[in-house]
C-alpha positions, 0 to 999 in steps of 0.5 A: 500500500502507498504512504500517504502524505498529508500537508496541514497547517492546523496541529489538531486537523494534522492529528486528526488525519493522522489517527484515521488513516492510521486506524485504517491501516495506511502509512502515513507522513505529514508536514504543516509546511508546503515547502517541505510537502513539495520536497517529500513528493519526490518520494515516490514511495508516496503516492496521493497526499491530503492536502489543505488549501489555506496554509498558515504559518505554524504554529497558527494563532488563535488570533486571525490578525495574528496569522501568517500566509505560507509562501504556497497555498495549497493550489500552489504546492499542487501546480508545484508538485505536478511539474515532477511528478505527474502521477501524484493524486490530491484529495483537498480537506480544506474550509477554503471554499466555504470561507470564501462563499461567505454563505453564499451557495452558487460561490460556494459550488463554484470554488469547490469546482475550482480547486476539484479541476486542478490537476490531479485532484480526486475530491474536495471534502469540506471541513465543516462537513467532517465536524458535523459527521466525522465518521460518515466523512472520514469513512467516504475518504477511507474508501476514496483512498482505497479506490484510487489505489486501484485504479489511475486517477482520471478525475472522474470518481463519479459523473455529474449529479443533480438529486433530489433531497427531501428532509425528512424528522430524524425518527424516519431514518432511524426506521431505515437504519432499523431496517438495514440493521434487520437484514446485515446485523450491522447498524446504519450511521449514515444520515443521507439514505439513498432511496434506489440504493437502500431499497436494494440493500435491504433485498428489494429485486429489480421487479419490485423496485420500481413500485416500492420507490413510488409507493413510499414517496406516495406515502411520504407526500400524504403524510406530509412527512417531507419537511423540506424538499431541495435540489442539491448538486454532488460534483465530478470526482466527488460525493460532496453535496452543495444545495442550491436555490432551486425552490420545490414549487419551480418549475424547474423542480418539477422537471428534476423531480420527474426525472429522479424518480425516474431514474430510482425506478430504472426507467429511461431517463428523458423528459417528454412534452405530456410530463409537463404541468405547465401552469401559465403564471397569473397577472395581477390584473383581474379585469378582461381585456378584449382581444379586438382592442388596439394594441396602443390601447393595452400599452396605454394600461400597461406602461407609463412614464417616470419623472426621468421620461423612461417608459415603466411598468404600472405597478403589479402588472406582468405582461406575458408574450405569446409566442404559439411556436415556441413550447412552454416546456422548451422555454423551462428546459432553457431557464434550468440549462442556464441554471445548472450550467451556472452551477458548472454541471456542464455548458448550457448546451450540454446540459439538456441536450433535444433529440430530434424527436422532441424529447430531452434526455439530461447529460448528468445523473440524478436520484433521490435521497432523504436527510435529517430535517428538523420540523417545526416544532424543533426550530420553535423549542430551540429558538425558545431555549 
């Protein structure tokens, strides 16, 4: 088995690294400094190195006015170490993006593309997610270290998915880890449980999955048990999932909702013009205007002018064009390419490619999985307290 290196600057991160994948059975070596990190790379006993992305100079002080930027970064020593040693595999543990996203979602997936299409880079794993579920992270990493051992590293771990997360109060997964307990003896931490993927675990055959995924989402939407429902993004090469803004009553969501179940149920994943519920958006003008009215006259209704002369909207008017060619469907499907291309799914034009018999067969995976969510009786209590 190959040493594995580990550069961080952070004496308990460091430690913490360590002991895992000691426990684990790998060799390992470590360093807070990126220049020594580099000189260790020659060795080409060394094989894949843990990485963090904002060094400071050890040791780090408490205070952050205090703190020192090492000359390298941890992009840095990545470029540095690619240039003698193109067989070198990186997984970045890292709050780097995170940091700078400032809570900001679509910069959050932005910057962990950024350092996840660096050469070489495997996976990024945030370090927020590591507090939050230490043994469900360090274990993904565990089998990333083992996988990528097995084969060369060729940057795509997994494709592209875009999945459907509905967040469900903690007593419901605790009866999927009962479930799972029953049939392995062994019990279940994970707080993400993937519906196609458990169903299967638990003994479900491929002639019944289909009609068990759709009857418990069946189940779980009468019960109104889905407290939150979600569109969440997991990179290439990676297994981190990034929520994004994509609202549950959206059409958008719709159409990605369709199209996981879909896919949990292991049939064709396309998207047909009869799939979709349109519902045309409503104006705020509850009067009738007569079809046969001159055109000038609607625009009399509709605009006016400012005290700068620009010509405006009145207030509360939404002026809907009519264009009898163009499909509604095909309008939504180019808002969420342009939506998903800004989350770096793929290029617009990839995303929601159109055969020639109308019918749109995505360029990325997609699925559905549940979480924990609090309801709101919870969120009231811990207010209170």
């Amino acid at each position: 088995m190959a040493i594995i290196l580990i550069l961080e600057d952070e004496e308990i991160w460091l430690a913490r690294h360590n002991l895992r994948l000691t426990q684990a059975g790998f060799k390992c070596r470590y360093t807070a400094l990126a220049k020594e990190a580099i000189e260790l790379a020659k060795d080409p006993e060394i094989r894949l190195i843990l990485i963090d992305e904002i060094l400071y100079v050890p040791p780090v002080p408490n205070d952050e006015l205090k703190r020192e930027l090492q000359r390298w970064s941890g992009s840095d020593v990545i470029r540095e170490i690619n240039k003698f040693r193109s067989d070198m595999q990186f997984i970045l543990v890292t709050s780097a993006p995170r940091l700078r996203s400032q809570g900001n979602i679509d910069t959050l997936t932005h910057e962990t593309a950024r350092l996840r299409r660096l050469k070489g880079v495997i996976d990024v794993i945030h370090k927020h997610s590591i507090d939050i579920d230490p043994d469900y992270e360090y274990g993904w990493l565990i089998k990333l270290l083992k996988d990528s051992q097995k084969s060369p590293s060729d940057g795509q771990i997994t494709t592209p998915r875009v999945l459907v997360g509905l967040g469900v109060p903690d007593v419901m997964l605790q009866t999927f880890r009962d479930q799972y307990k029953q049939k392995h003896h062994k019990e279940y931490r994970s707080n993400r449980v993937f519906l196609n993927q458990f169903f299967r675990e638990i003994g479900v055959d491929e002639v019944r999955l289909g009609k068990s995924v759709r009857d418990f989402l069946v189940k779980l939407e009468k019960g109104n048990q889905a407290i939150e429902k979600k569109i969440f993004i997991e990179m290439a090469g990676s297994k981190q999932l990034a929520p994004t803004d994509i609202k549950s009553h959206t059409s958008a969501f719709q159409i990605l909702m369709q199209l996981a179940q879909r896919a949990e149920c292991g049939e064709e994943l396309v998207f047909r013009e009869q799939d979709y519920d349109y519902k045309p958006r409503k104006t705020n003008f509850d009067g009738a205007i007569n079809p046969d009215l001159d055109s000038r006259v609607i625009e009399d209704f509709s605009f006016a002018y400012d005290e700068g002369g620009r010509k405006r909207l009145h207030e509360g008017v939404q002026i809907e064009k009519i264009l009898p060619k163009q499909s509604p469907l095909k309008t939504e499907i180019s808002r969420l390419r342009n939506k998903l291309a800004t989350l770096n799914i793929a290029p617009a034009r990839q995303v929601f490619p159109e055969g020639n018999d109308g019918i749109y067969r995505p360029a990325f995976e997609t699925g559905i999985f549940l979480y924990k969510a609090e309801t709101k009786k919870q969120i009231k209590k811990q207010i209170s307290n």
